[in-house]
VOGU-3710 file (C-alpha; in Angstrom, 3 decimals, decimal comma):
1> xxxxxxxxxx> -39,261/-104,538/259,710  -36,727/-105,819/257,643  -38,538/-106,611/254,134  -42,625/-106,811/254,071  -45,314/-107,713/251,469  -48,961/-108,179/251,966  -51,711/-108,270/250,034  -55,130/-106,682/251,457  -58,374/-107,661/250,994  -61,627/-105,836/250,696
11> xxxxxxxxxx> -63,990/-105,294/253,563  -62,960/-105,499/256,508  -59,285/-105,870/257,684  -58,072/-107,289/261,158  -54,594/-106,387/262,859  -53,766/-107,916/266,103  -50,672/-108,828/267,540  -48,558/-107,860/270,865  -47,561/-104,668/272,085  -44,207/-103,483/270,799
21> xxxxxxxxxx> -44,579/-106,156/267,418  -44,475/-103,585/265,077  -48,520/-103,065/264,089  -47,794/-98,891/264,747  -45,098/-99,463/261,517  -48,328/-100,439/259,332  -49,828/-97,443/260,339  -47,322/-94,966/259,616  -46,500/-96,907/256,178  -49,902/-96,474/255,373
31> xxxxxxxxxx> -49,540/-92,462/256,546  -46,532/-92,444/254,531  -48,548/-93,436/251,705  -51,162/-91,277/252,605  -48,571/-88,442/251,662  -47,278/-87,446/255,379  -44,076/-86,361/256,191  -41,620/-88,897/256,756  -38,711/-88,871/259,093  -35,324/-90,680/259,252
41> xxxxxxxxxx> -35,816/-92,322/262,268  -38,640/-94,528/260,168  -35,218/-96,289/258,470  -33,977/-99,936/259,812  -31,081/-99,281/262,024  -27,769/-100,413/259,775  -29,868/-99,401/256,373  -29,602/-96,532/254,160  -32,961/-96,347/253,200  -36,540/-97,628/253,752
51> xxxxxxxxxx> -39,254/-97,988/250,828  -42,640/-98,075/251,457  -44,671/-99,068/248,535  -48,330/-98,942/248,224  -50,290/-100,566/245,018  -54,721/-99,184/244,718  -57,105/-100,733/242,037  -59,832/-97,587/242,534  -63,088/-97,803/240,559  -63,076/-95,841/237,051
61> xxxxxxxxxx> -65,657/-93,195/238,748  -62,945/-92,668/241,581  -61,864/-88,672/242,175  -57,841/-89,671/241,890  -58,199/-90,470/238,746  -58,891/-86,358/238,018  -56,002/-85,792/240,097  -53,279/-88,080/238,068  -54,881/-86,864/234,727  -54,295/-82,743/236,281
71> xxxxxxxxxx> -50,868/-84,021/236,554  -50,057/-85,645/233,682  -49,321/-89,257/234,835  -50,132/-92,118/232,490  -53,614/-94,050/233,824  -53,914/-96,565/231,047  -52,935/-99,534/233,344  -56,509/-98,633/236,072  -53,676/-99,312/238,638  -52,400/-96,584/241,229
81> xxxxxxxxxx> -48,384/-97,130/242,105  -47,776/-94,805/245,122  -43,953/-95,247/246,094  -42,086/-93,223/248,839  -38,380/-93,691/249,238  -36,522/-92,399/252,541  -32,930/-92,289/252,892  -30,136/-91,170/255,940  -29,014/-87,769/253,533  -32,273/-86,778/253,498
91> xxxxxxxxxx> -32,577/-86,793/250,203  -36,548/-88,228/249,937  -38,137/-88,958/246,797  -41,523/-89,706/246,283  -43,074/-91,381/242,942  -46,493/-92,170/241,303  -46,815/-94,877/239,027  -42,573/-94,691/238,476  -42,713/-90,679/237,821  -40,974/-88,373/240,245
101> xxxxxxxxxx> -43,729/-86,607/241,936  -43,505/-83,216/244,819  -44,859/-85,039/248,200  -47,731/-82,616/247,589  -49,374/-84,747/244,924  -48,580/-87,537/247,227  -50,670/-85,998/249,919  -53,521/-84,920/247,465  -53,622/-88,142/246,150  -53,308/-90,458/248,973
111> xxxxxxxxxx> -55,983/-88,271/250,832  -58,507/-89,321/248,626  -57,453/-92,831/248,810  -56,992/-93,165/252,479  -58,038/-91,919/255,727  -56,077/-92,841/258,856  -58,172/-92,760/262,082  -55,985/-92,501/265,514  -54,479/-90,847/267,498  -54,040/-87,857/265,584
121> xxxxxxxxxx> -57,620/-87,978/264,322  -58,621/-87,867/267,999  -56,554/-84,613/268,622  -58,915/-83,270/265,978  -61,366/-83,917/267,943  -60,448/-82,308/270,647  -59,543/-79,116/268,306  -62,477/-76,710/267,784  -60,995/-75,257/264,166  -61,714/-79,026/262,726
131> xxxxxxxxxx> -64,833/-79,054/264,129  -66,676/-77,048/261,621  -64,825/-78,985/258,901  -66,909/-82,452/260,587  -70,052/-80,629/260,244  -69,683/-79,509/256,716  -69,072/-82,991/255,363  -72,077/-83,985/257,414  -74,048/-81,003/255,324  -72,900/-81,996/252,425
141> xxxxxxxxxx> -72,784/-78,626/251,286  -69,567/-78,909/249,191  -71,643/-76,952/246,238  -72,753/-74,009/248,522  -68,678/-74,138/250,481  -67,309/-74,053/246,445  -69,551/-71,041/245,997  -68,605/-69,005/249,080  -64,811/-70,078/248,368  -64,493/-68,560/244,758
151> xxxxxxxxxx> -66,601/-65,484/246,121  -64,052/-64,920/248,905  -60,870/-65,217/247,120  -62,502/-62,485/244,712  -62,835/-60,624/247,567  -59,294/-61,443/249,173  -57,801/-60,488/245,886  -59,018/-56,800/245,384  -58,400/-56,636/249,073  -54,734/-56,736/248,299
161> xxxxxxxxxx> -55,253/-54,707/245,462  -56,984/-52,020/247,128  -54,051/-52,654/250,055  -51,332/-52,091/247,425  -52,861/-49,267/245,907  -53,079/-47,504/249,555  -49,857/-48,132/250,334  -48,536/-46,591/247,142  -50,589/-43,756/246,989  -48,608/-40,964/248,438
171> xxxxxxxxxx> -45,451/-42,337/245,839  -47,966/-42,068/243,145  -48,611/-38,847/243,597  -45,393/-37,768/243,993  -44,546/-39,366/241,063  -47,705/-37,434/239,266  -46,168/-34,178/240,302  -42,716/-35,052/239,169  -43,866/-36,276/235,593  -46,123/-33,016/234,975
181> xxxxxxxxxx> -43,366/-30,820/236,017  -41,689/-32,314/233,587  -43,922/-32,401/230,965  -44,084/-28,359/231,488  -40,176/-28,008/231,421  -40,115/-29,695/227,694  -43,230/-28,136/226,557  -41,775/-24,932/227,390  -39,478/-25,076/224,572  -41,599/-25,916/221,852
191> xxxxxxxxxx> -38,989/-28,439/220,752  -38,993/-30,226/217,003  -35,661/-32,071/215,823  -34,677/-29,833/213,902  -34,915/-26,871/217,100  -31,342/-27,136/217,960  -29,847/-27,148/214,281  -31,715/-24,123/213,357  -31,100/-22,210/216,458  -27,324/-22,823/215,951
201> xxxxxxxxxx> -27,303/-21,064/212,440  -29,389/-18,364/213,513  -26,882/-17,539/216,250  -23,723/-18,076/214,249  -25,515/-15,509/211,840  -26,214/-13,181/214,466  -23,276/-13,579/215,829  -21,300/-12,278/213,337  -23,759/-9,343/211,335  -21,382/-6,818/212,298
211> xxxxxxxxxx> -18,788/-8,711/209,967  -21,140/-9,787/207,358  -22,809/-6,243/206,965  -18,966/-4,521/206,448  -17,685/-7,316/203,607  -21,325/-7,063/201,886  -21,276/-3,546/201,994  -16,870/-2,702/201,033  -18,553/-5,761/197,994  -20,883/-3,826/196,887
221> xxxxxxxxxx> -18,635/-0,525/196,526  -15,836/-2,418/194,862  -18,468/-3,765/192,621  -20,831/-0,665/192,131  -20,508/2,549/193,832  -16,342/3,337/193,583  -15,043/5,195/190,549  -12,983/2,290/189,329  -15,324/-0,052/190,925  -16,211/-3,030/188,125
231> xxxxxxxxxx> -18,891/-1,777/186,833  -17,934/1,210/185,449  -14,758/-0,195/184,630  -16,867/-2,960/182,265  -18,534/-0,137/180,846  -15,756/1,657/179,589  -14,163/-1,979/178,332  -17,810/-2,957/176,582  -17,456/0,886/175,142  -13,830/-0,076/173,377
241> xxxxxxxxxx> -14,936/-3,584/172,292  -18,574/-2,534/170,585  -16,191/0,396/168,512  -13,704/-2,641/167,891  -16,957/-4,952/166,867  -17,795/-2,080/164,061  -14,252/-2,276/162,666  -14,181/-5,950/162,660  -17,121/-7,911/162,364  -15,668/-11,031/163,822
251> xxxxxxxxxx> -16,012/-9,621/167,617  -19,283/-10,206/167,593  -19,884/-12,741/169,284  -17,048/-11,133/171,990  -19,540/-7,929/172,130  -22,658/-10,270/173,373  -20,473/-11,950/175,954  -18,998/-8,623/177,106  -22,759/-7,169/177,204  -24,134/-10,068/178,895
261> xxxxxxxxxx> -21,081/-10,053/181,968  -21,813/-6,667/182,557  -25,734/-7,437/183,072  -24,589/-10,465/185,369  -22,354/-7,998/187,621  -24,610/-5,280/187,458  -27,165/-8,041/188,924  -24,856/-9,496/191,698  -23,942/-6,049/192,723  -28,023/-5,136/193,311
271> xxxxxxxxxx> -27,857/-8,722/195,565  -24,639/-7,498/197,342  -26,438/-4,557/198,187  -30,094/-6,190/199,142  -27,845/-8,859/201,009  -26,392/-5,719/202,699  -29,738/-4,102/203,539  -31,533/-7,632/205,099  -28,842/-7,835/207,804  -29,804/-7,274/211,236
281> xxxxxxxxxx> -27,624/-6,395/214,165  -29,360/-7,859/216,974  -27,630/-8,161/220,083  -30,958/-8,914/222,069  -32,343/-11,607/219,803  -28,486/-13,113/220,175  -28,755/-13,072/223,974  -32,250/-14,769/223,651  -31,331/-17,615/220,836  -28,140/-18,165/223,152
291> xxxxxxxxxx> -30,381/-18,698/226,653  -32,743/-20,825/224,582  -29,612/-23,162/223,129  -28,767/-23,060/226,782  -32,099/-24,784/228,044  -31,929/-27,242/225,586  -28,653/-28,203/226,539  -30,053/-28,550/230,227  -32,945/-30,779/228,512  -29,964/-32,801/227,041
301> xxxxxxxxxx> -28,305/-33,511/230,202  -31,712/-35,042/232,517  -33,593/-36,348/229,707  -31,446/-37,674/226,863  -28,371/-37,303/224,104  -30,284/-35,283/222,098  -33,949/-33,275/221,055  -35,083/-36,483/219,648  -34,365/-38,654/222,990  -36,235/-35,882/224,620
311> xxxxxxxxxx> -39,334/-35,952/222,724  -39,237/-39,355/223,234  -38,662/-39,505/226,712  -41,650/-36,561/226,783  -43,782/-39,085/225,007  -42,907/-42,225/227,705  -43,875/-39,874/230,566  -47,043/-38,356/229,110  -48,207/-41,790/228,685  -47,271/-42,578/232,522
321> xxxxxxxxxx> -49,562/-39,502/233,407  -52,075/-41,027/231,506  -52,371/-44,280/233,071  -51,957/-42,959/236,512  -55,026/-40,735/236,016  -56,467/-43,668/234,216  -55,470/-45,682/237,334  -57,634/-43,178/239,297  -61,022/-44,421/237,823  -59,710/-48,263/237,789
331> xxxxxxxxxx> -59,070/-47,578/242,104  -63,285/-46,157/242,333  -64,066/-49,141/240,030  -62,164/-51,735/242,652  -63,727/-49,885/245,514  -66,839/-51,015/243,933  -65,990/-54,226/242,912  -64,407/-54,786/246,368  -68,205/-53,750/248,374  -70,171/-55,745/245,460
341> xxxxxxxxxx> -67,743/-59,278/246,299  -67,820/-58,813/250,400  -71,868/-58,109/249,794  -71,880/-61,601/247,793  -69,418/-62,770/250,726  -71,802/-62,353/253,101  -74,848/-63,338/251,272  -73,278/-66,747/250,689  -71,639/-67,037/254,310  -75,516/-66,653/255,967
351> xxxxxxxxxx> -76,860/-69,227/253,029  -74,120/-71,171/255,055  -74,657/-70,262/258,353  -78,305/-71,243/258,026  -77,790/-74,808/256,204  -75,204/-75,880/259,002  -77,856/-74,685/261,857  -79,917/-76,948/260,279  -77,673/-79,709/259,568  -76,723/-80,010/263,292
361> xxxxxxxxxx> -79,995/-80,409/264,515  -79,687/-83,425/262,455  -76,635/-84,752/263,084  -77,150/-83,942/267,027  -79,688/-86,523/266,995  -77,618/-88,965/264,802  -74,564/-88,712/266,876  -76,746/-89,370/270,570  -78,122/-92,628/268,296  -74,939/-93,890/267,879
371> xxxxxxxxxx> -73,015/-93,490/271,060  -75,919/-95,068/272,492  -75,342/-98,068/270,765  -72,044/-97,387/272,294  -72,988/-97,475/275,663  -73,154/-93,984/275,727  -76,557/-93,699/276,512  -77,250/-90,611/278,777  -74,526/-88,422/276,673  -76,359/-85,448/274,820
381> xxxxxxxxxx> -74,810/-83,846/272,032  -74,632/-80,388/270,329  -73,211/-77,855/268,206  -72,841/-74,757/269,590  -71,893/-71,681/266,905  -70,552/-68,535/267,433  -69,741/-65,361/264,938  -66,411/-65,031/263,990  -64,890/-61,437/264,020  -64,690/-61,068/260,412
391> xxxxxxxxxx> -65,510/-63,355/257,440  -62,957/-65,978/256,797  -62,370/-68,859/254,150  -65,035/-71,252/255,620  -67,579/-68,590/256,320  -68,304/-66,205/259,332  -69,200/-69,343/261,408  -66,774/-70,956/264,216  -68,396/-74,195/265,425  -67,505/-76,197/268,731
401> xxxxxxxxxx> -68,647/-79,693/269,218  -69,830/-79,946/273,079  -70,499/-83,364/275,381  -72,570/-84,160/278,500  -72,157/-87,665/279,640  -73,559/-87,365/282,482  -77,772/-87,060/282,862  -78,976/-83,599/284,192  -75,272/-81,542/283,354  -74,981/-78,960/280,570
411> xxxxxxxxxx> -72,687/-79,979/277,416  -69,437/-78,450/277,334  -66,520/-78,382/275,518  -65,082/-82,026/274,572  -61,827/-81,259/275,444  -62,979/-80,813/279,012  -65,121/-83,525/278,886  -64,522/-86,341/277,095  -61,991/-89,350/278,214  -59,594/-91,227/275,320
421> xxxxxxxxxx> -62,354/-94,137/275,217  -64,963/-91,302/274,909  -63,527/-89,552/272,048  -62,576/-93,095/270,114  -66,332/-93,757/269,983  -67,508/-90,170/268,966  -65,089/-90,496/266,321  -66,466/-93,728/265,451  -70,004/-92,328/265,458  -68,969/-89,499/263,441
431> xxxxxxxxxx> -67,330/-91,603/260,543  -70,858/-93,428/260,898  -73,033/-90,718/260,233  -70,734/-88,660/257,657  -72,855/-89,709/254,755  -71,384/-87,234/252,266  -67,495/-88,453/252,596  -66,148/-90,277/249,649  -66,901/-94,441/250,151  -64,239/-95,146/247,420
441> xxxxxxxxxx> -61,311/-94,290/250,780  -60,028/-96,973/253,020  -59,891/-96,713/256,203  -57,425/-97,226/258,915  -58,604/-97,238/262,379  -55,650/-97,309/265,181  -56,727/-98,776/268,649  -60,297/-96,970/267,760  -61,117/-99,362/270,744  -58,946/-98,127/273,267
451> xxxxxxxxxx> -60,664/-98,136/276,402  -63,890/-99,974/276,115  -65,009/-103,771/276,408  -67,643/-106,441/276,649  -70,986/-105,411/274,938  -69,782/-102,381/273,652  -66,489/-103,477/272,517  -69,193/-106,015/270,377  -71,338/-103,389/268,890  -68,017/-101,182/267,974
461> xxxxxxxxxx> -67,166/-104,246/265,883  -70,410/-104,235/264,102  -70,064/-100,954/263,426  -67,287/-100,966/261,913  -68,320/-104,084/259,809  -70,902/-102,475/258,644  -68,496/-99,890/257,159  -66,548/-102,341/255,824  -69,707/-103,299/253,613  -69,509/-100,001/251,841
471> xxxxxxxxxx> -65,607/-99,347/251,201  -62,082/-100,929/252,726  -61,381/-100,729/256,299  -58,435/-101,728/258,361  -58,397/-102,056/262,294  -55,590/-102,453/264,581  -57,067/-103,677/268,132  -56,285/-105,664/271,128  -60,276/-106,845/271,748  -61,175/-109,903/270,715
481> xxxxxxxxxx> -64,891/-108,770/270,265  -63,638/-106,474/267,691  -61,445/-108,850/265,687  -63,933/-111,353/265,890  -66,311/-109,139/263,024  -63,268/-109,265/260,475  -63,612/-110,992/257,335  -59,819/-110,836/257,106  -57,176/-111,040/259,769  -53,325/-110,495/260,088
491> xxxxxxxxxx> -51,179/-111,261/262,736  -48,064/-109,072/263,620  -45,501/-110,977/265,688  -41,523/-110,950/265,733  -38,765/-113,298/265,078  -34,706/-113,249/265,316  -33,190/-113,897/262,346  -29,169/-113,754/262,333  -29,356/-111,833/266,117  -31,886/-109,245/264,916
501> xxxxxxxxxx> -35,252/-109,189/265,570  -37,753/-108,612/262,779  -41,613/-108,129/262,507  -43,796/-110,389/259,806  -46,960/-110,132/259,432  -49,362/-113,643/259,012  -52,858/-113,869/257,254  -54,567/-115,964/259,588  -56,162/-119,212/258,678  -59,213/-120,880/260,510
511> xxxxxxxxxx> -57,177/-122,656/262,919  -54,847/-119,991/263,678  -57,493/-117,676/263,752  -58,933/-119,031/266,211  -55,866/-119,231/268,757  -54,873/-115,461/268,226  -58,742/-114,711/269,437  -58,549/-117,466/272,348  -55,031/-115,230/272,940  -56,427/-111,699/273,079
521> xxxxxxxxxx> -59,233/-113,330/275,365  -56,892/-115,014/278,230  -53,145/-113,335/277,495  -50,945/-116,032/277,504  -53,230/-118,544/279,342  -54,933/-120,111/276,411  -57,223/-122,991/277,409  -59,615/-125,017/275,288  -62,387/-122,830/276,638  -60,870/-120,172/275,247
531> xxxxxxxxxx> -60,794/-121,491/272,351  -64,460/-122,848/272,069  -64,936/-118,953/273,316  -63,036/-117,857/270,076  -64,814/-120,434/267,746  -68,667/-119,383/268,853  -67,487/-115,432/268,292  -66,386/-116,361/264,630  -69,247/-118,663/264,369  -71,811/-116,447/265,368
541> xxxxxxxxx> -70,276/-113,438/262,918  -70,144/-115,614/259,910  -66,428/-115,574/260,393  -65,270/-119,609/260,298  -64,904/-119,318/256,459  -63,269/-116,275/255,619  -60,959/-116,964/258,315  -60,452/-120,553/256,723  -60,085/-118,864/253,483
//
């Protein structure tokens, strides 16, 4: 495809055209919308790049409009602009209404807007681990799943909680022992700030009371005890000056001072002397103040600069202990919280259990309606369940869709059973009977009719008209049955243009209509009773106007 634009209509959708024209690139365009991956080998040989483009009108009551609002994307225009650019470097981009979006909204998004039913949807099928997934939307126990869901990730979380906590247990308490050894060290020493200050004068005093106790004491002779020390030489002085003050009047004031300097050595000397007396020599309290300054110094060197870093340091690990102890109590309170979530787990995954039991009896008998109608008529249908070995984010069921086609033979597995015709109408009956899926989607069904014809080829397309009543569908097919039910149909054929070839795609009128159907019904022999074949299958489905219009 070189360049392509096409409008789609509601109900239901027709694409026909030859093998190898190019109806496949719809389909993936649509799965690029859809939000799949895409790949470089989707680009037009010669190009750059390749843009798909993909424009939805939803109803107001429509779940994607939740999903642009969670992500911030302007909805004022009721128009959904879904835009996926692809390019040789790799470098992909993906937009929503013109903002640069992950491909992860993309998906989100264009899985609520569109479901693509092929080939891929048929390997579902044929994949037990999606089969429980078909039987829950049959349910319609979304409520009850939501539930069990938020329940097990509560449970999944203090799992890994309780996982961390177990591995880190022995480190813990290694760590616990270090801290309270430490913790004992500091305490030890019965620091304060001021410890290290104070211990350093003490020592220097102690250090040198020999020295001190000699200068006090020669101070106090020289001031007290020696026969000219200066006491008795003021007293002989104050003797001379109070005979002088008797002469001479005038020296009295002299006389008071002289009196009151001998008082003030005759005080300092009684000081000297207590000074003297209050010195210790201690040369075992010096050994002890010295170890002690020693062990703080030690302190200094593992736990900070100084007494105050280490008090604060002994603070920051005291705290530690606390919480780990503390963390003690918080491990028996997730132990409990842990048993009370996988009790809840449980309680919800049998509430489960029991309403899918029930819902497959149901949808057992549904399923052997419609493949009936679709000339399966002897196939029998179940649900078979099994336990799985512990509970898991859908529950602690696994369920496996089995198949007898044949009357009097036991159902088994699908995958083992089931032909490519087979599995196109089981996935056709399940769509039918999936009454809880979301009727705002549109549907793309990819050669859904591959391998059947005639009669039942017929009632497939009335099935899948009467989808088409409730929501969008689009068909690609080769049966003319099939294309006759569409109230719309395209053509995909190929032209050269300029030596390359190049797939368009053609909404049919009446007329042409009518020869594509008279085409898929004789190849390329196309008679006039092909065509009067082609005119009574529109006719008949109501089809002559909407194909004229």
């Amino acid at each position: 495809m070189d360049k392509l634009e096409i409008e789609f209509g509601p109900g239901f959708n027709l694409i026909t055209g030859e093998t190898g024209s190019g109806k496949s690139i719809l389909v993936d365009a649509a799965g690029l919308i859809a939000g799949s991956r895409a790949q470089q080998e989707m680009i037009r040989q010669g190009c750059d790049s390749a843009v798909v483009e993909g424009i939805f009108t939803p109803d107001s009551k429509h779940s994607c409009w939740n999903i642009l609002q969670a992500a911030g994307i302007d909805t004022s225009d009721q128009e959904i602009i879904i835009r996926r650019e692809i390019t040789q470097e790799g470098s992909n981009r993906s937009y929503v209404n013109s903002r640069l979006v992950p491909l992860s909204l993309v998906s989100q998004l264009g899985s609520s807007l569109v479901d693509i039913h092929g080939q891929h949807a048929q390997q579902d099928l044929l994949t037990p681990n999606y089969h429980l997934g078909f039987l829950d939307r049959y349910a319609g126990i979304d409520k009850e799943l939501r539930r069990y869901l938020e329940l097990y990730r509560a449970w999944q979380e203090t799992r890994k909680k309780l996982a961390r906590l177990e591995d880190s247990e022995r480190n813990r308490l290694q760590r616990l022992d270090l801290l309270k050894f430490q913790i004992s060290e500091i305490e030890q020493l019965n620091l304060d700030p001021e410890t290290d200050g104070s211990l350093e004068e003490e020592k220097n005093l102690l250090a040198n009371a020999e020295t001190r106790k000699s200068n006090s004491s020669s101070a106090y002779s020289l001031m007290y005890e020696d026969d000219d020390s200066v006491i008795p030489l003021l007293d002989q002085s104050l003797r001379k000056i109070e005979m002088l003050k008797g002469l001479d009047g005038s020296l009295e004031e002299l006389h008071a001072r002289m009196l009151n300097l001998r008082y003030q050595a005759e005080e300092i000397s009684y000081s000297i002397r207590d000074y003297t007396d209050k010195i210790e020599v201690n040369s075992q309290r010096l050994e002890i103040i010295e170890d002690r300054l020693n062990e703080i110094e030690k302190l200094k060197r593992k736990y900070g600069k100084d007494i105050e870093s280490i008090l604060s340091y002994y603070q920051d690990i005291c705290n530690e202990v606390k919480e780990i102890e503390e963390s003690e109590i918080r491990d028996q309170q997730l132990h409990m919280e842990n048993d009370r979530y996988f009790k809840e787990c449980l309680e919800a995954a049998s509430v489960l259990s029991n309403l899918r039991k029930k819902a497959s009896l149901k949808m057992t008998g549904d399923i052997e309606r419609e493949l009936s109608e679709l000339a399966m008529k002897n196939v029998r249908f179940a649900v078979e369940f099994s336990p799985l070995p512990e509970l898991g984010p859908e529950g602690n069921d696994h369920a496996e869709f089995l198949i007898s086609t044949n009357k009097g033979e036991s159902p088994r597995p699908l995958v083992k059973i089931a032909s490519g015709g087979e599995l196109s109408r089981i996935m056709l009956a399940l769509r039918t009977v999936l009454k809880s899926e979301n009727l705002s989607k549109s549907l793309v069904f990819d050669e859904v009719d591959a391998g059947i014809g005639g009669k039942t080829a017929s009632v497939l397309g009335e099935k899948l008209a009467r989808l088409a009543d409730k929501q969008q569908v689009f068909c690609v097919t080769h049966l003319p049955q099939v294309a006759a039910f569409g109230s719309r149909h395209y053509h995909v054929g190929k032209n050269v243009y300029k030596n390359r070839t190049r797939a368009e795609i053609k909404l049919l009128d009446q007329n042409d209509r009518i020869e594509e159907l008279a085409r898929l019904m004789g190849g390329d022999a196309v008679s006039d009773t092909t065509r009067k074949q082609a005119w009574e299958m529109l006719t008949r489905h109501g089809n002559i106007q909407a194909a004229a219009g």
